[in-house]
Steps between C-alpha positions, in 0.01 A plus 500: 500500500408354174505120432741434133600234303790391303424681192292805591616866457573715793479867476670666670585871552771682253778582718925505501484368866285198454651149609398141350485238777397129436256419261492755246688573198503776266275378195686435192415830369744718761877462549630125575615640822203505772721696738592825307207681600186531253479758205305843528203319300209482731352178286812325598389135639690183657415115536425307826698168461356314816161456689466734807412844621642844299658627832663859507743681795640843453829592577604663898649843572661669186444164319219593240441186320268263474484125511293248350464151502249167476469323825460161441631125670865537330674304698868605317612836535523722198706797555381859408655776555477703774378239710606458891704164481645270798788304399775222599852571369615200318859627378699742487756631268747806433198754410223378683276185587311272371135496718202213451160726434306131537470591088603284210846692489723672758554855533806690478503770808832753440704511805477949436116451513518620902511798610839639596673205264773554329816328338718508790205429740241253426224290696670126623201291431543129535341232362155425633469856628136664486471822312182749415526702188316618187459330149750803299450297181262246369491322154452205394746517262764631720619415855344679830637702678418612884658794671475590902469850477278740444497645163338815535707598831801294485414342883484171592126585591476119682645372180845230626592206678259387766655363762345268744112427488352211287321536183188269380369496165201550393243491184561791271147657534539480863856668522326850282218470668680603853650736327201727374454809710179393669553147630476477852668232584844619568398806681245254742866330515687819591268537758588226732861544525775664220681328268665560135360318191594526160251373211637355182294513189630151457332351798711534720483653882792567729416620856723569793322529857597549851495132592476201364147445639389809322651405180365167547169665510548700193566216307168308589290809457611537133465154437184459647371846366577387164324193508176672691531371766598806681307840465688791434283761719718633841273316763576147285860513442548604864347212612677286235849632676415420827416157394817434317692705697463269822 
């Protein structure tokens, strides 16, 4: 990881399937749009606009992109697109919802954007109703839209209403950082007994366990983990669930 600040250019590599997260914009010599996808020019550059660390993730299965992003202490979500979002249904109306992103502005989430939706048979989400989806479209000029599908095979793909559970939230930077391939705190998690998690971009963590003692337990070992105070290695976090757990 490299260390930027608001101001510096990023290179990055010259590719159609290359996606802008937080933090960097295209530099005002490329298209006003960041998330169109960067020209064939190999020179082509873009602009950190915060503090933090140029993070990158690239895409799962027959998703071949790549994302980028600064990780820094935003504490307000920015959306991006492409980016895993949890979010709370605050309206609804005759196409679709209205969901809060914890961003400056609402998102509009299409009530066909689920697999199997269609005119005559749409999701019934109610107000204050937890959904997972992905940031389809991101501007700041224009308003965001989520969808809970997947894109490239048309499944739900975990994407929907999550019923039951609780969700925390949590910094930013801690939310991605659970997210990367090789942090090992879920799995040392997994370990102890199974559960379902989701992990919003927008830091925010829904979980659903086999008792409430055990979701209890999940809740204290993210909090704590994030703060340091719990180790993320398999021999700590056990011990961490037993203790909170009891």
């Amino acid at each position: 990881m490299t260390l930027v600040l608001p101001g510096d250019t990023v290179s990055l590599p010259s590719t159609s399937a290359l996606t802008l997260g937080p933090g960097i914009s295209a530099s005002s010599s490329r298209s006003s749009d960041p998330y169109a996808g960067p020209s064939a020019d190999a020179s082509s550059s873009f602009i950190a606009t915060r503090l933090g660390l140029l993070s990158s993730q690239k895409g799962k299965g027959k998703d071949t992109s790549e994302s980028y992003w600064v990780d820094g202490r935003s504490k307000r979500y920015i959306p991006a697109q492409r980016e895993l979002v949890l979010g709370t249904v605050i309206a609804r109306h005759s196409e679709g919802f209205r969901v809060d992103l914890g961003s400056s502005q609402m998102a509009s989430l299409d009530a066909l954007a689920f697999e199997g939706a269609t005119k005559r048979s749409k999701p019934n989400l109610k107000v204050g109703m937890l959904v997972y989806a992905r940031v389809s479209l991101a501007n700041r000029d224009m308003e965001t839209e989520i969808e809970c599908f997947d894109a490239a095979s048309g499944k739900a793909e975990g994407f929907g209403e999550l019923k039951g559970g609780l969700m925390i939230t949590t910094s930013l930077e801690f939310a991605r950082q659970l997210l990367t391939p090789k942090h090992p705190l879920l799995p040392a998690l997994a370990a102890q007994f199974p559960f379902e998690i989701a992990v919003g971009m927008n830091g925010r963590i829904w979980f659903k366990a086999g008792d409430v003692s055990q979701t209890i337990a999940i809740k204290r070992v993210l909090e704590r983990a994030e703060k340091g105070e719990v180790g993320t290695g398999k021999e700590e976090v056990g011990r961490a669930v037993r203790e909170f757990a009891a």
